[in-house]
N, C-alpha and C positions, 0 to 999 in steps of 0.2 A: 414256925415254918412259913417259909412267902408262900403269895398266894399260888404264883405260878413260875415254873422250871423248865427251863430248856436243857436237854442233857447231851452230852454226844460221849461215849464209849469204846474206848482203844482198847483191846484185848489182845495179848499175846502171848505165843509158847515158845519158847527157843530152846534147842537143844544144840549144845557146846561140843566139842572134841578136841583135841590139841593133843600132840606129838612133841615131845624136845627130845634133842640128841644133842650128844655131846661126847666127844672123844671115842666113836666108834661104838658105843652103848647110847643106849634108851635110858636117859634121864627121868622121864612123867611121862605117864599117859593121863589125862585128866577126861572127864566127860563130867557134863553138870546141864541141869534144866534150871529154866526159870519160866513161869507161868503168872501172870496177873493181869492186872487192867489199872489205866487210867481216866477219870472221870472227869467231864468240864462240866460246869452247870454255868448257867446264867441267869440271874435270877435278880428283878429290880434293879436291873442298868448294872450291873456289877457279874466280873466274873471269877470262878474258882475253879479250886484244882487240887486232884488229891488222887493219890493212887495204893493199892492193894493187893497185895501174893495172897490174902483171905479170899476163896471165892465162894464160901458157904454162904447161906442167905446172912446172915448174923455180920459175916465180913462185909457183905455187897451194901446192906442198909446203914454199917457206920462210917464206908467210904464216901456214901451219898450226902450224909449228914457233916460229915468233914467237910468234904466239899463247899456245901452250902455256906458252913461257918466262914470258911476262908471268902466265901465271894460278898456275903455280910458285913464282915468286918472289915473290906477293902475298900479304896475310895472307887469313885464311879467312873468311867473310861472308856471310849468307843467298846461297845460289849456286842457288836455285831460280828462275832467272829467263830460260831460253827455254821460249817457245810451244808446246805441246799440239799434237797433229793437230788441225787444224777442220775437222771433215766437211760445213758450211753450201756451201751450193752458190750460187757467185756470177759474176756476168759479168766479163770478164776486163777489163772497161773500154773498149774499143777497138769502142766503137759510134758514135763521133763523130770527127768530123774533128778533125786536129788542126793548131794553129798554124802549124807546120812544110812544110803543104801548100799554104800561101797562097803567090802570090809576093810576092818580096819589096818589085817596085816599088811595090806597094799598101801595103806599112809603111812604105817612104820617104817615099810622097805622103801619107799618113797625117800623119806627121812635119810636114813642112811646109807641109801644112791647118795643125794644131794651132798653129803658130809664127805664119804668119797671124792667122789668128783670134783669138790674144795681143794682137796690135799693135792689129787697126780693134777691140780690146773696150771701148777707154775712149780718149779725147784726154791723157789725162795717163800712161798705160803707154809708156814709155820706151823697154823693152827686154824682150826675152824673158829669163830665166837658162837658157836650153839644155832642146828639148826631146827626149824619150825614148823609143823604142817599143824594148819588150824582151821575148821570149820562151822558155819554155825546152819542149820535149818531150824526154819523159824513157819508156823501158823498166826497169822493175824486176822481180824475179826474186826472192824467197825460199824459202829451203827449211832443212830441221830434220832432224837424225836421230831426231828421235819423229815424222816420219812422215810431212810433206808437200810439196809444192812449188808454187809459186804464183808464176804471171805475170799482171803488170797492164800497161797503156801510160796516158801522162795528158799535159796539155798545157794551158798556161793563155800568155795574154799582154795585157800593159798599156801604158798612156800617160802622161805625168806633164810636167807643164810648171810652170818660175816665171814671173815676171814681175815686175818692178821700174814702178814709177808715181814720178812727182814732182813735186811743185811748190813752188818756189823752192828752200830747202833741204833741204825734206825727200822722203826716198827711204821708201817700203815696198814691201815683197813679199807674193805671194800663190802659191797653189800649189793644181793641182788634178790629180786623178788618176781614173782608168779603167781596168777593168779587165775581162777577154771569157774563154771558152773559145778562141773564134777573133778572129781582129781583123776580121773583117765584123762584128765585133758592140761594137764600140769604139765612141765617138763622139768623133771626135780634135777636131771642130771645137766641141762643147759643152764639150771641158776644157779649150782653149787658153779659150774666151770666158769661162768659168769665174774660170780664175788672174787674169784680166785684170781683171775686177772686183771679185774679191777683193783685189787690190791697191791699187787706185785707191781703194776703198770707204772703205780704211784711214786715206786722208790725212787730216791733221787731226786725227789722237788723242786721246785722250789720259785718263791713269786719273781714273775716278771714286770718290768717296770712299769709305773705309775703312767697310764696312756688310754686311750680311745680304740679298742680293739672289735676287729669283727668276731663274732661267736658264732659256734654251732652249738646249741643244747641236745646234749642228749634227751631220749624221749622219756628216760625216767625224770628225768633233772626239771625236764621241762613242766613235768606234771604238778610241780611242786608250784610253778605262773598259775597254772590253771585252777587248782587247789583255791589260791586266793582267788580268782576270778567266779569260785561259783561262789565263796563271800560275799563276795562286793557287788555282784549282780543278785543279791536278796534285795526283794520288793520290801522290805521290812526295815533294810536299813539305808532305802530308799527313805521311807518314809519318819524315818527317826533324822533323815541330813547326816548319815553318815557313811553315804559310799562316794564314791571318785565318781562316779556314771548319775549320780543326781542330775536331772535336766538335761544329759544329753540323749535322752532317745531320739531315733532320726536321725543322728549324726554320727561324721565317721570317726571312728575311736581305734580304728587298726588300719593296719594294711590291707589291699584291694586280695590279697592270698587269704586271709585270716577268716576262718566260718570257723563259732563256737554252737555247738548243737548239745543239746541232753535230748537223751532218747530212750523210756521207758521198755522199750521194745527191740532192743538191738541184737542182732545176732551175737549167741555166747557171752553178752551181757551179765554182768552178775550180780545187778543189780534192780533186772529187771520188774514191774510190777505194773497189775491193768490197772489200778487206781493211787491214789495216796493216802497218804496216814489219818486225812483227813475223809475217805472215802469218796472221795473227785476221779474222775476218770483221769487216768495222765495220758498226755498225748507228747511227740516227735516237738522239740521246739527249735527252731534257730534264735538262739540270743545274740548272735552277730552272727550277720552276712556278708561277705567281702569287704570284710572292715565296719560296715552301719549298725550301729547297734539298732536290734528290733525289738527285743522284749528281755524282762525280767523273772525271776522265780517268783512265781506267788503259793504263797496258801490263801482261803478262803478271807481274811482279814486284809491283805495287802489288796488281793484284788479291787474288793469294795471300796478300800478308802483310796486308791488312786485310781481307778476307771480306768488301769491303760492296761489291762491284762486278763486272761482267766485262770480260775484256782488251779488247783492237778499237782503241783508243786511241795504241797505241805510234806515235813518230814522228822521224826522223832527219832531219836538217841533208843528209847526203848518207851516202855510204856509209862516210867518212871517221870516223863516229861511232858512238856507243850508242844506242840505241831510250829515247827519253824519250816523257813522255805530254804529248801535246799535240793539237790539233781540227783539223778539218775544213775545215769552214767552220762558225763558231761567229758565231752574231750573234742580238742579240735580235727578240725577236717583233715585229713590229709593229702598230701600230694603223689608224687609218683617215683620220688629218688629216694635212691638207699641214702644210709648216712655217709658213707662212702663218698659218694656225688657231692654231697652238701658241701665233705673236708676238701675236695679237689675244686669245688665251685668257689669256694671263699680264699683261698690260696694261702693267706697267712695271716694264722689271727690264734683264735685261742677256741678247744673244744672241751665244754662243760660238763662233766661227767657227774658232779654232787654242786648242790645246791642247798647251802643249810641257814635255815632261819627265816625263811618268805614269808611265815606267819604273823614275825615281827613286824611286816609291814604299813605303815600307818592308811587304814582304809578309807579316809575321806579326800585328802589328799594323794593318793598314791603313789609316795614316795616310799623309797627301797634299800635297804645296803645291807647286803648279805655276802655270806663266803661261799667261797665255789673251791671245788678240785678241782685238774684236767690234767690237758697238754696241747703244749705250744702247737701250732700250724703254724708247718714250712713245707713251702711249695705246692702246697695242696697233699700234704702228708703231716698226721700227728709224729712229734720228734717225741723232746723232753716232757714230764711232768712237771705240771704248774702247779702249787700248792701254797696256802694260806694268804688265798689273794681274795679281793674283794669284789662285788660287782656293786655299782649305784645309778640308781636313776628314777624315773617315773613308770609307775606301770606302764598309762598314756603313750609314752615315746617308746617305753619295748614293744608296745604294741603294733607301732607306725612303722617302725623298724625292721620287719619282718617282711625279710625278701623269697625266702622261699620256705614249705612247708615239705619233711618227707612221708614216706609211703607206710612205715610200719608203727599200729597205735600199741603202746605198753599202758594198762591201767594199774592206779594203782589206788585200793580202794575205787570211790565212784568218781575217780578224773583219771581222764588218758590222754596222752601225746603222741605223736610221732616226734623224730626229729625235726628242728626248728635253726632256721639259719636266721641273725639276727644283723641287719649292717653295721651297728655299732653301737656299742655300750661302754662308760667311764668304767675303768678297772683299777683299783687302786693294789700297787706290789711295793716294790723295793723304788 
């Protein structure tokens, strides 16, 4: 055994529910917990990590001893990377109801609004593709041998439905999502009518010519920029040289519209929490303000090793993992036009309803080429559906590009948008 151990302790409970429907029947009702913890040690410049559903003493003393092996038999490596005491005084979350208190025949019927509402959304939607109501409430638990212990409760739940449209031989889908603190705050019957028209809307396709078009992204579509954005602004792969934003803090990396904020604290937020996975107080950050970028996501490790940040940041998949730096609820600021304004403000261009593959996009350099759906803008009115066209470019330059930002944010997971009018992006069609 070394002589001496630093330990820091994630513990979690989560409790699961999920809903599928499918063809006017109740497919699954599923409900599941999961309970364990995971252990860091650091011990002679080296760290480890190991984790445990055992939480009898017999379990807890061979997780520790795991632990220890894995950080022994690893090579030696900046090992300054558990949480400080945080003396910030913060509420322990558990001032709102949670998911889990609902009953459940209210997320079945939920379910099967949404599927309804699929079907009467258009005369040409065919079929629903199965829809979804899934929730998790979750108890977390940190604690550190520098000195503190920290309980939070949290709870978010959403709705998701496809939809398939057709006429004669052709088939497209659509898809829409929702998302509450509690699901009295869902709107199961505006997402089912949602998918259902973005389905239908689709028929009849088809790409337009290879050119330089203004866009309007939709605020789902858009979410999917931002998604990568709370990537590529980790302090972590700052520090490994592989994000686009390496060396430019302080400078302007968007347009003079563009504020990206994560905010542990957000109204109806469903991702809210008073501290992080690492037990750091989280606080409101602007990671770009009017275009400048100001700061990065840290966990307690990134902050140390580049001095330009503080922790609050850190965040875990489950307890099964490492504390990486990742947001809140991260989404951009918005402005004050419906999406409506933006199609009449841009006059003729192209508006983005899907946006598939942005994950694919290479993170150090920040270049892009993904597919999109829509439809054409003409005259300040969507006409035809665009479909299996391409968009390319540089994050950087979508960024700059960004003339006006609209009024309503859609989250989806822990990034949200509003609509987003973009002056011009390469589109590659016919």
């Amino acid at each position: 055994m070394a002589g001496s151990i630093e330990c820091e302790i994630y513990g979690e409970e989560a409790d699961s529910f999920q809903v599928e429907v499918f063809d006017g029947k109740v497919e699954s009702v599923d409900r599941s917990k999961e309970t364990g913890l995971g252990l860091r040690v650091v011990c002679d410049g080296k760290v480890g990590f190991a984790w445990t559903c055992a939480l009898s003493g017999e379990g807890l003393a061979a997780v520790l001893s795991e632990a220890e092996s894995n950080a022994l038999s690893g090579d030696k490596v900046d090992a300054d990377v558990l949480a400080g005491g945080d003396s910030g005084e913060v509420s322990d979350g558990n001032d709102r109801r949670h998911p889990g208190e609902f009953p459940a025949e209210m997320k079945i019927e939920g379910a099967l609004a949404m599927e309804e509402a699929v079907l009467s959304s258009d005369a040409r939607v065919r079929s629903s593709e199965g829809a979804t109501y899934s929730e998790v409430t979750s108890v977390v638990c940190v604690a550190g041998t520098r000195g503190f212990i920290r309980t939070r409760y949290g709870g978010c739940c959403s709705c998701s439905i496809g939809a398939a449209a057709s006429i004669g031989g052709e088939v497209r889908s659509g898809w829409s999502y929702d998302q509450a603190p509690t699901p009295g705050l869902l709107d199961f019957c505006e997402t089912g009518r949602e998918a259902g028209e973005r389905a239908a809307m689709l028929l009849g396709g088809a790409p337009l010519p290879t050119g330089r078009y203004g866009v309007v992204f939709d605020a789902l579509a858009f979410s999917e920029v931002v998604s990568l954005l709370g990537e590529v602004l980790s302090a972590e792969m700052v520090v490994r040289g592989s994000s686009v934003f390496e060396g430019r803090l302080g400078e302007k990396v968007a347009s003079d519209v563009f504020t990206l904020i994560d905010d542990p604290a957000l109204a109806r937020g469903c991702f809210n929490a008073p501290f992080d996975d690492e037990g750091v107080s989280a606080v409101k950050r602007r990671l770009v303000s009017a275009g400048v970028l100001e700061g990065f996501l840290h966990n307690s490790y990134s902050a140390r090793k580049t001095g330009m940040g503080k922790a609050g940041n850190a965040f875990r998949s489950s307890f099964k993992s490492v504390p990486v730096p990742g947001p809140t609820n991260l989404f951009v600021l918005p402005g004050s036009a419906e999406a409506d304004e933006l199609v009449d403000s841009l006059g003729n261009g192209i508006y983005i309803q899907d946006v598939m593959g942005m994950h694919t996009a290479d993170p150090i350099s920040g270049d892009f080429s993904v597919g999109i759906n829509g439809y054409e803008i003409r005259g300040g009115k969507k006409e035809r559906a665009v479909c299996e066209m391409t968009i390319s470019g540089n994050i950087l330059s979508l960024l700059e590009g960004i003339a006006v930002t609209g009024g309503r944010i859609r989250f989806v997971g822990q990034v949200g948008s509003p609509p987003v009018l973009v002056e011009g992006l390469s589109v590659s069609g016919r």
